[in-house]
C-alpha positions as CSV (number, residue, x, y, z in Angstrom):
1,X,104.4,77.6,77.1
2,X,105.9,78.6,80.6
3,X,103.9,81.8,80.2
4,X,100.7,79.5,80.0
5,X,101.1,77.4,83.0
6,X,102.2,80.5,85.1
7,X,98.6,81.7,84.5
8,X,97.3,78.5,84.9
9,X,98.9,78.4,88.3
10,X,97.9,81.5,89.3
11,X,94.8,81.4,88.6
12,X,95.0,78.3,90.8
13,X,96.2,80.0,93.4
14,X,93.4,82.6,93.8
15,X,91.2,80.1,93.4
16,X,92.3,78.4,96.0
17,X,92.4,81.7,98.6
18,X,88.7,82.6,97.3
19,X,87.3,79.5,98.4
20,X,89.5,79.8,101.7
21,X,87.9,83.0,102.4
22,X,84.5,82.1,101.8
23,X,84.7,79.4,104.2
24,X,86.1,82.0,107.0
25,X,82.9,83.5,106.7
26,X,79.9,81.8,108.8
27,X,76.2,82.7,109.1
28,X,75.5,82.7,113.1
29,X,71.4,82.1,111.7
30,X,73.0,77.9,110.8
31,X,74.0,77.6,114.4
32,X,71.4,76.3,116.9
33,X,70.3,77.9,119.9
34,X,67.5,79.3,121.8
35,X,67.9,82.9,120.9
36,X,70.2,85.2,118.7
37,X,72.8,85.7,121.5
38,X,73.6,81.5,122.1
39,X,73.2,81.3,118.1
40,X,76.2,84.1,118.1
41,X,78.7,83.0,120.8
42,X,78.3,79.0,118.8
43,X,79.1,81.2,115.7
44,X,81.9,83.0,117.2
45,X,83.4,80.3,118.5
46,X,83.7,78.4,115.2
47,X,85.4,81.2,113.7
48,X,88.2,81.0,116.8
49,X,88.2,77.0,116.4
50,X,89.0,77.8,112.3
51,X,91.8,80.2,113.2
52,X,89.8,83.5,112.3
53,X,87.3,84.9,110.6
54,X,83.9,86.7,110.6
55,X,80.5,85.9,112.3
56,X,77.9,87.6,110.1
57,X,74.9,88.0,112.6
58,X,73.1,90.7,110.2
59,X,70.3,88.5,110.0
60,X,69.3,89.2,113.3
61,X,67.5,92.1,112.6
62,X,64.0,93.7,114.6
63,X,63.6,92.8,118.3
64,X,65.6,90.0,119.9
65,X,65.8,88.8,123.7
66,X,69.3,87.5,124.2
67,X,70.1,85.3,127.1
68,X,73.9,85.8,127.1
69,X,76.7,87.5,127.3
70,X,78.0,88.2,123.7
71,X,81.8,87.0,124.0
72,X,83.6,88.8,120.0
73,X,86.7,86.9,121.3
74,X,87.9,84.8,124.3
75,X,91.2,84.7,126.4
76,X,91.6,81.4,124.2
77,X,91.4,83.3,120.9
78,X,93.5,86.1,122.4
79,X,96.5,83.7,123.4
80,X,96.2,82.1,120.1
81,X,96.6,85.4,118.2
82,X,93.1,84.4,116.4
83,X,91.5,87.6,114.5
84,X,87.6,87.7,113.8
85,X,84.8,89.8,112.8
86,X,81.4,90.3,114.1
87,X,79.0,92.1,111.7
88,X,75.7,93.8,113.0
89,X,72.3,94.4,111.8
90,X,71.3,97.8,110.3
91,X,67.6,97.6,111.9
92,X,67.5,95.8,115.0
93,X,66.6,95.8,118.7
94,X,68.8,93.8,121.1
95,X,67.4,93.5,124.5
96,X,69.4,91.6,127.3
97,X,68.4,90.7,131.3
98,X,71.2,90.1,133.0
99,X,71.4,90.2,136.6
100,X,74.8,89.1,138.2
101,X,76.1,92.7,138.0
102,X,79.3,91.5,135.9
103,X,78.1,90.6,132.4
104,X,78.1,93.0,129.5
105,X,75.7,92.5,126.6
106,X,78.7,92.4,124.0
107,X,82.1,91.3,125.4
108,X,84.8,92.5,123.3
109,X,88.3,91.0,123.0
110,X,91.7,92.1,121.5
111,X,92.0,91.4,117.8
112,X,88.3,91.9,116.7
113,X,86.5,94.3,115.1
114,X,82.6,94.8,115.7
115,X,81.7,96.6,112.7
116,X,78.1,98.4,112.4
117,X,77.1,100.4,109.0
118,X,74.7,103.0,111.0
119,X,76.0,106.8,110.9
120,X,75.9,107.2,114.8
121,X,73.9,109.6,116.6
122,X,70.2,110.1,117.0
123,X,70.2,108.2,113.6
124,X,71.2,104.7,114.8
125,X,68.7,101.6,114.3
126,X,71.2,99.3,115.4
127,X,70.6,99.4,119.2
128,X,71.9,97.0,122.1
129,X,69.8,97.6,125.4
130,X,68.5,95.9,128.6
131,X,65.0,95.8,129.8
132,X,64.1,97.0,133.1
133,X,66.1,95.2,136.1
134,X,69.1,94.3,134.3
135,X,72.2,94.4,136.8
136,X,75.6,94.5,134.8
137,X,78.8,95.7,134.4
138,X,77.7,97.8,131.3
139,X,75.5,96.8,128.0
140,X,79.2,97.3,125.9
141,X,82.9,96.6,127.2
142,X,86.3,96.0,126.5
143,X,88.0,93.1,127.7
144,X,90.1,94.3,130.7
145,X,92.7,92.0,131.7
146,X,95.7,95.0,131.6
147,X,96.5,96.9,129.0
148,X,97.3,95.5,125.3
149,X,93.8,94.9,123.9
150,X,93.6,96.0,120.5
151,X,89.4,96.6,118.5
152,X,87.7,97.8,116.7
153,X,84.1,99.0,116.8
154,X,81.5,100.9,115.1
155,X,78.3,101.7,113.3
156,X,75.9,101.1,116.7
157,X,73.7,102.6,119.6
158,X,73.3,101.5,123.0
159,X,70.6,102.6,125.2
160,X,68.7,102.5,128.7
161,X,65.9,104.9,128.8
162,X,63.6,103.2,131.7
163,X,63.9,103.1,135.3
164,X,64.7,100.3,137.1
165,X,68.3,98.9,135.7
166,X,72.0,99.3,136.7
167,X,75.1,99.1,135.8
168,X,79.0,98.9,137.4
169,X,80.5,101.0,135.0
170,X,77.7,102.9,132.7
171,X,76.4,101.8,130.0
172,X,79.9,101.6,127.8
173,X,83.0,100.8,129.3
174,X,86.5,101.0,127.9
175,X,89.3,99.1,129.6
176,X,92.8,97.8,128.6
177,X,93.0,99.2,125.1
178,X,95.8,100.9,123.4
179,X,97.5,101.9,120.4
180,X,95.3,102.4,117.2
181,X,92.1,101.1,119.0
182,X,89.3,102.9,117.5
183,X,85.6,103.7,118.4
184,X,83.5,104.6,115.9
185,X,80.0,106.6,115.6
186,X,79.0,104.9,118.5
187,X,75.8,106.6,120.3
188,X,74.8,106.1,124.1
189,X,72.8,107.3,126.2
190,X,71.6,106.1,130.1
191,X,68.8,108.5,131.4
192,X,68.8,106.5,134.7
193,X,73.5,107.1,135.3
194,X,76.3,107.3,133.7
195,X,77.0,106.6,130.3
196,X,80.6,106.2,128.8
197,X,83.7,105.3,131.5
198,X,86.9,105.3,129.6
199,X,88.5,103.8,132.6
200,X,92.2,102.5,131.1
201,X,93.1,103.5,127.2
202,X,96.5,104.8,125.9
203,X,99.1,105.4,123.3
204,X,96.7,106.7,120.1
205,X,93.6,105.0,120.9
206,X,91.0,107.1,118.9
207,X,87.3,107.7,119.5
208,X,85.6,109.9,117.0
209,X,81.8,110.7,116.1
210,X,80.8,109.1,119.4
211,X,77.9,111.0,121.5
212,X,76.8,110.4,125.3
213,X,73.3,111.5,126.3
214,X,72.0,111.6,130.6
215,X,69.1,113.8,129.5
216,X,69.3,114.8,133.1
217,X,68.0,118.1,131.9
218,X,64.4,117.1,130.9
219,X,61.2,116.2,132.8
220,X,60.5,113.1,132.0
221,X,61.6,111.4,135.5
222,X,65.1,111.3,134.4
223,X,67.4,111.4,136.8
224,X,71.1,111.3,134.2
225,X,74.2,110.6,135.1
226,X,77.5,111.8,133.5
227,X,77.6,111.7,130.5
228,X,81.6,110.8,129.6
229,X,83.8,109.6,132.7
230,X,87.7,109.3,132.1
231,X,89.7,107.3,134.8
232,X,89.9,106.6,137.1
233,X,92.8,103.8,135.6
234,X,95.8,104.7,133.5
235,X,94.4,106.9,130.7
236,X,97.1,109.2,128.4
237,X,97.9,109.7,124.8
238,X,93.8,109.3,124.1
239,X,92.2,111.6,121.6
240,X,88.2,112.1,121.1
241,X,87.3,113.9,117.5
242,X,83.8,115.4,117.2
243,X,82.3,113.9,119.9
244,X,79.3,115.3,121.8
245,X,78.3,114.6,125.8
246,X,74.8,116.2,126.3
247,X,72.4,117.0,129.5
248,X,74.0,115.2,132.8
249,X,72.1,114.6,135.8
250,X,71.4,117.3,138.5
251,X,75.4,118.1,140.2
252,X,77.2,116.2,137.5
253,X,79.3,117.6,134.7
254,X,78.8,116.5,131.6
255,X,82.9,115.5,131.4
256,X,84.7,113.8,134.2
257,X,88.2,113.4,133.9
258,X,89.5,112.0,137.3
259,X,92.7,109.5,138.5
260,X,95.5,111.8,139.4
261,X,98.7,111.5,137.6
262,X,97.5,108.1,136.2
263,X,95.5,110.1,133.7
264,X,97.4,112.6,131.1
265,X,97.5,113.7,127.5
266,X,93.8,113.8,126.8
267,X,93.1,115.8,123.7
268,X,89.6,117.0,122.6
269,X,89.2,118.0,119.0
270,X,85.6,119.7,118.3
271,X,83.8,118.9,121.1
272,X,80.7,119.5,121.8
273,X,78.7,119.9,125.2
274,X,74.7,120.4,126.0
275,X,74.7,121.3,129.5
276,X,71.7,121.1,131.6
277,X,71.6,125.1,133.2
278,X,67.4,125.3,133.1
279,X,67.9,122.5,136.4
280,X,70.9,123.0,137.8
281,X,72.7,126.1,136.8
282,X,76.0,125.7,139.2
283,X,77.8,122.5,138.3
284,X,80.6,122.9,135.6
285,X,80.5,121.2,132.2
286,X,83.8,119.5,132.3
287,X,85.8,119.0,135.7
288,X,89.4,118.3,135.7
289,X,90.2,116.7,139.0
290,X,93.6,117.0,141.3
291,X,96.7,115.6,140.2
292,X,95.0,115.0,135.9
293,X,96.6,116.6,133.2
294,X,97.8,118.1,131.0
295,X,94.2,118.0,129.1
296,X,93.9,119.8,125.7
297,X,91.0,121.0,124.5
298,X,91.5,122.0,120.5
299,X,87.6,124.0,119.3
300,X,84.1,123.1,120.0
301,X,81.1,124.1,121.7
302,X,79.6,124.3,125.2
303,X,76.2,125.4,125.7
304,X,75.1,125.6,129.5
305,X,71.6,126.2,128.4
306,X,71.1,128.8,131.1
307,X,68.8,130.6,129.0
308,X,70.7,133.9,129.9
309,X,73.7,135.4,130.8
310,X,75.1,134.6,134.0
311,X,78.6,133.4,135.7
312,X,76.9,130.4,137.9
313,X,77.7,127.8,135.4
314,X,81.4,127.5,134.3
315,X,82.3,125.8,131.2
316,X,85.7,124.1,132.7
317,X,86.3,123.3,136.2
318,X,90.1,122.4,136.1
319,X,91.8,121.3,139.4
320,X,94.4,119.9,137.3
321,X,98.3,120.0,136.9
322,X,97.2,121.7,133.4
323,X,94.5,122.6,131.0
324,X,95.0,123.9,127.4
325,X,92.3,125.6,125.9
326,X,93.6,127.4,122.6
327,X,89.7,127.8,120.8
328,X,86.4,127.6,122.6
329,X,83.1,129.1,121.6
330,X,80.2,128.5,124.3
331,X,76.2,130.2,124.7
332,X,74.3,131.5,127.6
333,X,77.4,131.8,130.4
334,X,80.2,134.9,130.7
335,X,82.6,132.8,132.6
336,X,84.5,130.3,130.5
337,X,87.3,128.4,132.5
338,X,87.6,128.3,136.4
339,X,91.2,127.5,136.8
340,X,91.7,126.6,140.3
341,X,95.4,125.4,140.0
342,X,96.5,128.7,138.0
343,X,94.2,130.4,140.4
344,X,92.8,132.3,137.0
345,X,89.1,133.0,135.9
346,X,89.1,133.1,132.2
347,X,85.7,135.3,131.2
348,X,83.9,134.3,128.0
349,X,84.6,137.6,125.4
350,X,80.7,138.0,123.4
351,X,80.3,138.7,120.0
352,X,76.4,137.7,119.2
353,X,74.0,137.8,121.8
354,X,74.5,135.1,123.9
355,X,77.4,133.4,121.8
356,X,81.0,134.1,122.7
357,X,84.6,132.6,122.6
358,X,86.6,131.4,125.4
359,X,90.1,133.5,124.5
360,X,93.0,131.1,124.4
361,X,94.5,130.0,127.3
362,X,96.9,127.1,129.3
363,X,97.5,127.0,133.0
364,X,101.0,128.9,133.8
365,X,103.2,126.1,134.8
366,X,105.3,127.5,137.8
């Protein structure tokens, strides 16, 4: 008999939680407004004023105009330690025109998770973009009120590819996060400036599968940008995994790592690097400015795209307290690291055509 109402009472119990969580769940399509993004913030903020939960906006799918700033999160919901969920589209189009130079399309807070389902890269139809004119801080951010912001986000694109916008801080802009923060097969590209500034991030904050694209390199009245900026805030402990940054502009690299000695332990694991040699065949791939480091660079690829082999376009510029380079392989260039602080030129070794391996090196510490 005790056995009996034990189940009973379980069963109770989980009935009980079920229907709890269903209700944490709300459809941002039952909230009025005049578009999708006033529709999302009312939705968001009745997941804070429950005490958590997720804002399913995947019925916003094709092209949408949104008027506002998309807040996942508010100081409010921050200070009350209130966790929620926003959950994208798989096919969609969201186009913002905001002009007061501070607004990002989607806001992101600490404690919230922006979770996408698209595989990143060229193959993204989840896309958040501006049309031509916007003026804003970026089309994606972090919250960035000190360090101690915690997300997650994934499974999205984010484009400008017309003349005629700008933005503060490119088009993505990391600020304030830390620990296991994570970023997530997340593709950008800004044909018009820079793309992704990682400006403050530390202590195991993780991007992986993420790709910046300038397409400086083509002529299609592109003018690029850089492709990934780090710094110039405190950045250290920060790892990227199989990430690629492709054609800057004319006299950018398509890496900037710059802030001195605010901005150490950055490890690269399988990067990979289009450069744009056919327009500008003298500016390095990735530039390590005075006072940054150490920087690590663990295996990938960096093609200058030269078209032949030549020493005017370096794969790493490093002006650096130290760069680490144990495995390289880069096309079309015979000189792989510029060391200017070691005072070393590392040449690339060839083994197929115009393929080669940078040999494994770190700056001699004296």
């Amino acid at each position: 008999m005790k056995r009996f109402f034990f189940v009973i009472a379980l069963s109770a119990l989980l009935l009980a939680r079920s229907s709890s969580a269903s209700i944490s769940v709300y459809s941002a399509d039952s909230f009025a407004g005049a578009d999708a993004s006033v529709q999302i913030n009312a939705c968001i903020a009745a997941v804070i004023a429950a005490g958590g939960g997720t804002c399913d906006a995947s019925m916003f799918i094709g092209m949408r105009a949104m008027s506002q700033e998309v807040s996942v999160g508010s100081a409010s919901s921050v200070a009350k330690h209130v966790g929620l969920t926003l959950l994208l589209p798989d096919t969609a189009t969201w186009v913002w025109h905001l002009t007061d130079g501070v607004s990002c399309g989607l806001h992101q807070f600490s404690s919230t998770a922006i979770i996408g389902k698209q595989p990143g890269a060229g193959g993204s139809r989840m896309v958040l973009t501006v049309s031509s004119g916007a003026n804003m801080d970026s089309i994606y951010c972090t919250d960035g009120a000190g360090y101690g912001s915690y997300v997650r986000a994934e499974g999205f694109a984010i484009w400008n590819n017309q003349d005629g916008s700008s933005f503060a801080n490119g088009v993505v802009h990391i600020r304030g996060v830390a620990d296991e923060t994570s970023f997530t097969r997340i593709f950008a590209e800004n044909y018009y400036g820079d793309v992704w500034h990682i400006e403050s991030a530390c202590c195991g904050a993780r991007f992986e599968g993420i790709q910046g694209i300038s397409n400086g390199a083509i002529a299609n009245g592109a003018i690029g940008g850089v492709p990934l900026t780090i710094g110039p805030g405190k950045v250290h402990n920060v790892s990227i995994y199989d990430s690629t940054f492709n054609q800057p502009g004319i006299s950018y690299p398509d890496v900037l790592i710059q802030g001195g000695t605010l901005v150490f332990g950055i490890n690269f694991f399988n990067l990979y690097m289009e450069g744009n040699g056919a327009v500008d065949p003298a500016t390095s791939m990735v530039y390590i400015s005075a006072g940054v480091g150490p920087v690590h660079f663990f295996g990938g690829m960096g093609n200058t795209e030269q078209g032949q082999l030549s020493s005017t376009k370096t794969v790493f510029e490093n002006h650096g307290a130290r760069i680490d380079v144990p495995a390289f392989e880069v096309a079309n260039t015979t000189l792989g690291i510029n060391d200017l602080t070691g005072a070393t030129k590392i040449a690339v070794k060839q083994f197929n055509g115009n393929l080669g391996s940078i040999p494994s090196y770190s700056t001699l510490l004296k």
